[in-house]
N, C-alpha and C positions, 0 to 999 in steps of 0.2 A: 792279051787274049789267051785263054789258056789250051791247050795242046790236048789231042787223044790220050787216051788212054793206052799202051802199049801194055800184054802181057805176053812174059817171054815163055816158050813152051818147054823148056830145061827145068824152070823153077819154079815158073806159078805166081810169079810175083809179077804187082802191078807196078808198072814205072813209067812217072812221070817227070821229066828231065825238066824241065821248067821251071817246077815247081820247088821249096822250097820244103826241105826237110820237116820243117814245124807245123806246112799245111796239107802234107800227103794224105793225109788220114781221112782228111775235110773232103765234102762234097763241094760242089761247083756252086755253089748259094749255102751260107754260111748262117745260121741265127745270130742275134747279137749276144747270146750266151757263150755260143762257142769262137767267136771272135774275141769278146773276153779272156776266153780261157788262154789261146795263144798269145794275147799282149797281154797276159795278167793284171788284167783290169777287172770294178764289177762291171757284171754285165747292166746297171741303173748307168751309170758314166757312158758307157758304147751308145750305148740307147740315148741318152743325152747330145752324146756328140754327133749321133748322126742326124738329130734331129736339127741340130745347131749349123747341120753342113760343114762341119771339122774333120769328118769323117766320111766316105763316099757309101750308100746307102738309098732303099728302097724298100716302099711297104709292099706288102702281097696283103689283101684285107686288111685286116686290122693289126701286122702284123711286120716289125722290122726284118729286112733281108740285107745282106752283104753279098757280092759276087768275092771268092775266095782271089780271083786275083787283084781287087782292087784293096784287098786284106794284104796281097805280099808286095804292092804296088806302096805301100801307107811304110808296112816292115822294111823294103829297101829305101824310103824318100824318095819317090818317085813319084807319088799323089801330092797334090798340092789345093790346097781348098780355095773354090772359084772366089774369086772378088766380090765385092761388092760396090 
């Protein structure tokens, strides 16, 4: 689950203790371009894999979504794709 958002009033900066250096940036629902971008992958393969259930994934319309913690769930091996 991912955690608020904390800004500290010294610095102005946002920080997310949880979170994982490579996903600070990302919003809390991820496209599959920019899920891409962090595992250097294209984003045609993301979109493959989530379609294939390799990768943990959801449409919004017509349109693939990522929850950015199941992107650092994947990054540490902690997702593991359902059986079948």
């Amino acid at each position: 689950m991912d955690t608020l958002r904390v800004v500290t009033e010294t610095e102005g900066v946002v920080s997310e203790p949880d979170v994982l250096p490579e996903l600070a940036g990302y919003d809390l629902v991820m496209t599959p371009a920019e899920v891409a971008q962090v595992l250097r992958m294209n984003p045609e393969v993301v979109t493959r894999l989530i379609r294939e259930g390799k990768l943990p994934g959801f449409r919004v319309g017509g349109t693939w979504r990522v929850r950015r913690g199941d992107v650092q769930a994947v990054m540490k091996g902690e997702w593991k794709p359902p059986e079948n």
